[in-house]
N, C-alpha and C positions, 0 to 999 in steps of 0.2 A: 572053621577056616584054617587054623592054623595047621590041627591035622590034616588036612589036604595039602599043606605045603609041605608039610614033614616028610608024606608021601611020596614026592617028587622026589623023580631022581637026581642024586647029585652031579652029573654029567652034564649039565644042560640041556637036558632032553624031556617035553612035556609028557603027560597022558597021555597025548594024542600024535605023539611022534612030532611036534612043533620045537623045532631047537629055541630053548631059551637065550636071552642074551648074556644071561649071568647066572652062574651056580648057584644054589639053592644054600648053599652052607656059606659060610664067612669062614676068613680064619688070618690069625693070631700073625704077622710076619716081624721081625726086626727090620727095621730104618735102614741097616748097610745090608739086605737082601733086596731092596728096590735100586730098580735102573731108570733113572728118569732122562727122560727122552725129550727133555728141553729144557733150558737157563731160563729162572726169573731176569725178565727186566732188569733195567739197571734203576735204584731207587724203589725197589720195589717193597722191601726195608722198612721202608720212611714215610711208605703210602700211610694214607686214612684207612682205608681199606685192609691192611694187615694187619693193623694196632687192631680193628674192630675185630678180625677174625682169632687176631691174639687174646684178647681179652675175654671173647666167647670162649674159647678154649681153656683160658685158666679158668671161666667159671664156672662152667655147667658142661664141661668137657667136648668130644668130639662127637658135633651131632650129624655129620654126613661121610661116610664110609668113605675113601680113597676109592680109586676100579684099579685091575690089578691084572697082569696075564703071566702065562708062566715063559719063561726061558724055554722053549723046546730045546736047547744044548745043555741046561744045566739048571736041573730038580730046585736048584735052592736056590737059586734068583730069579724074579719077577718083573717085567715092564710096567712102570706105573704110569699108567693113562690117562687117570684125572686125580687131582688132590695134590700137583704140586705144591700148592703155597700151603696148604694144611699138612704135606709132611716137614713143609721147612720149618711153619712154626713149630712144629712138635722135635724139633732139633733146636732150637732155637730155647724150650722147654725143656732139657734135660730127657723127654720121654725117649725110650729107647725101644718101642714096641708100636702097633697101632693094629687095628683089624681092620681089614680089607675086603670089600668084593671082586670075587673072581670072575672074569669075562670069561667069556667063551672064544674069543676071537683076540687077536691083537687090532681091531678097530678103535680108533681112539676118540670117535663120535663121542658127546656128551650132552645129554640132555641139558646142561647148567646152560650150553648155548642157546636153547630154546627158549628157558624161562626170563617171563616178564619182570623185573623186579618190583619191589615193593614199592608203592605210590604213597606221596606223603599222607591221604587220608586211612590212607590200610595203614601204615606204621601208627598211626593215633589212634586208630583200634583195636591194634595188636597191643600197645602202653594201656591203653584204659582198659582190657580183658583181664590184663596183667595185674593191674594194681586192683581191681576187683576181685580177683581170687585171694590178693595180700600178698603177694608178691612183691618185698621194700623196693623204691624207685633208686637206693642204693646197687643194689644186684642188678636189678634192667640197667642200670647207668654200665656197668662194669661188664656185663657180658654184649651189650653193645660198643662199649667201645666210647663212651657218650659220659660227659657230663652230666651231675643231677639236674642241672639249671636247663639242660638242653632237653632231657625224659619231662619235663615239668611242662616244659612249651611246649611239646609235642602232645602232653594228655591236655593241654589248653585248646589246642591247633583251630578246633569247630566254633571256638565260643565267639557270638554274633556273627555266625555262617549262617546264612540261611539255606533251608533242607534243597530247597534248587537248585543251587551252587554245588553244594556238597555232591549231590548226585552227578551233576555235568562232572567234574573234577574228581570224582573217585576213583580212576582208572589211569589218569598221568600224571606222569612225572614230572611236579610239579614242587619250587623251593616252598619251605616256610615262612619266607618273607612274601612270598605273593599274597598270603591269606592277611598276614598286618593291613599290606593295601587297602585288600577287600570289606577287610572286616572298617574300615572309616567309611564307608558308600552306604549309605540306604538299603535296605532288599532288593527293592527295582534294580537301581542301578548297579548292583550287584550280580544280579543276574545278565544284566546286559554286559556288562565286564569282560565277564565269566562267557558269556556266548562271543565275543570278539575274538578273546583269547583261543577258545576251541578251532572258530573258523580260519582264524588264520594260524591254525596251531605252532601260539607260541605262545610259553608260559611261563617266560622269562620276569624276573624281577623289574627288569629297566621296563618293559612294556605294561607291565601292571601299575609303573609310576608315571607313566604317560598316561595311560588310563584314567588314575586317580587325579594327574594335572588338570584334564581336560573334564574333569566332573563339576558339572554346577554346583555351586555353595550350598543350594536348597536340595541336592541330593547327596552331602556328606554329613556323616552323624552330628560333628562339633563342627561348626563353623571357622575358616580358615582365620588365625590369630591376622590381627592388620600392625603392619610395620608402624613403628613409632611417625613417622609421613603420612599417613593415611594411605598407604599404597597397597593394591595386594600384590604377593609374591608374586603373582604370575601378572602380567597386563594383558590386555586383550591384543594389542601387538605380537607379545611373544606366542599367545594361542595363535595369533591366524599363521604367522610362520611356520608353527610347531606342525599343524594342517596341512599347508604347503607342501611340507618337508616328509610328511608322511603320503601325501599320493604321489611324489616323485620317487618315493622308495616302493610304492603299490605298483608304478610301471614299469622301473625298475627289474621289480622280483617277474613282474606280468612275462617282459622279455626272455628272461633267463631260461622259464616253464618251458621255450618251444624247443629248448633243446637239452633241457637237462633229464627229459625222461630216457629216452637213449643213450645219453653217456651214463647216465646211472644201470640203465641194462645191462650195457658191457663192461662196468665196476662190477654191478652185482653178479653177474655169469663169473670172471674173472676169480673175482673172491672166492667163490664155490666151489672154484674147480682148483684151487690152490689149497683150500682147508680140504679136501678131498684125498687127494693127495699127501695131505699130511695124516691127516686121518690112516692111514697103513705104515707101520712101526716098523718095515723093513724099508719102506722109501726115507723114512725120518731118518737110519741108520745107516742108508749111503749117505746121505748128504752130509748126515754130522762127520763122516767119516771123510770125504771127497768136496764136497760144498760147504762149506762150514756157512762162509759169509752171504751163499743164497739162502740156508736158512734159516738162517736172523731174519732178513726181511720177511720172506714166505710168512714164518710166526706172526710177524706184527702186522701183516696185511691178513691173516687169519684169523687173527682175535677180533677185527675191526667188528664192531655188535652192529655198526650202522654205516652206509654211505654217508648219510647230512649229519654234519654235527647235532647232536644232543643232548641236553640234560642227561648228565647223569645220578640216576637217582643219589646169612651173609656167609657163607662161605666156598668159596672155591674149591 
């Protein structure tokens, strides 16, 4: 296989006359040869999200390639197209170098927009592959970005999951405190939980301790402690309101549906056709030049990963 790639030509151009979307070769640039063709955020510094990418980076280096196009006015600078925040860290690093893949086009498309991230049951199987090959939970702590005390939970995450749950829930994004919940319920009711949460996909910690509220005694593993009064924390009062209070928020949401799939259409066309736009590095270069403060917004309504707020579950 590799021979066949060696084979291809470095032009972007396939065996079969299929222009590629990237050169076949990488190569070597300096940090003040790239033109970056938009501002981090402000706080962007200070993110979780940076520390983690920072911390990969001091430990086990750069493990996804920056994309890169050339200056058609001038051989020895490049438009960089994705890896902003991984070339900041690596200034931020003293590194004064980085390899690069060359596009073929000045397109500023990016598959990282496509992908799914990691779901809290994929990251507890990526940590326990990890520590099974010996890999110290020191190094995963540090190239995550992550506490040992936090890699520890995470190779715990499954224990008293039952294989049902696990399966509904392996694919969202979904906190580590939802499975604390879970893990006090029964199997049955565990699974029933777990099927609430999907259907009304929300897998929010507060809705998983509503869950757990409204769980009978005889379906939670330890029995709930009784106040020095003989009282239990919840009364059957505050259930039946808690109930109440939830199918006025069921009609609620019911209402919203008749009109929210169409403004979400022309959100989401909107959005598309504004990261489209941006997506071409000579449109990006009038405006920084002419519109500066249209495209600041543009950016930020660009990056948007979703219309409805989300969970949010590594590099950029």
């Amino acid at each position: 296989m590799k021979d066949r790639i060696d084979q291809l030509p470095t032009d972007g151009t396939g065996h079969d006359g299929v222009r590629l979307a990237f050169q076949t070769t990488s190569v070597t640039l300096g940090l003040d040869q790239l033109v970056t063709l938009k501002t981090l955020r402000p706080g962007t510094r200070e993110s979780k999200k940076y520390a983690q990418i920072l911390g990969s980076v001091k430990a086990i280096g750069l493990v996804e390639a920056p994309v890169v196009t050339p200056d058609p006015q001038n051989r020895e600078r490049y438009f960089l197209l994705d890896g902003h925040v991984r070339i900041e860290v690596l200034r931020d690093l003293g590194i004064d170098t980085v390899e690069c893949l060359i596009s073929t086009d000045d397109e500023t498309y990016t598959y990282n927009k496509r992908v799914n991230r990691l779901a809290a049951i994929q990251e507890h199987r990526m940590v326990v592959k990890a520590v099974e090959r010996g890999v110290p939970e020191a190094r995963i702590a540090e190239a995550l970005g992550l506490d040992i005390a936090t890699i520890r939970r995470r190779f715990r995450l499954l224990d008293g999951i039952c294989p049902e749950v696990v399966e509904m829930l392996k694919d969202v994004a979904c906190p580590m405190k939802v499975f604390d919940e879970l893990r006090r319920m029964t199997t049955i009711r565990q699974i029933e939980a777990a099927d609430l949460m999907v259907g009304q996909n929300n897998f929010t910690v507060p809705f998983a301790k509503a869950l757990l509220a409204a769980t009978p005694d005889n379906q939670l593993v330890k029995q709930p402690r009784k106040r020095r009064d003989g009282i239990n924390a919840i009364s059957t009062e505050q259930m039946t309101r808690m109930e109440r209070e939830l199918a006025a928020l069921q009609a609620q949401v019911k209402s919203v549906e008749e009109t929210y799939g169409l403004d979400n259409l022309h959100l989401t066309v909107t959005r598309g056709y504004i990261a489209k736009l941006l997506g071409n590095a000579r449109i990006v270069r009038w405006l920084s030049q002419n519109r500066q403060e249209y495209l600041g917004e543009f950016q930020r309504i660009a990056e948007i990963d979703s219309i409805s707020p989300a969970p949010t579950p590594v590099q950029e």
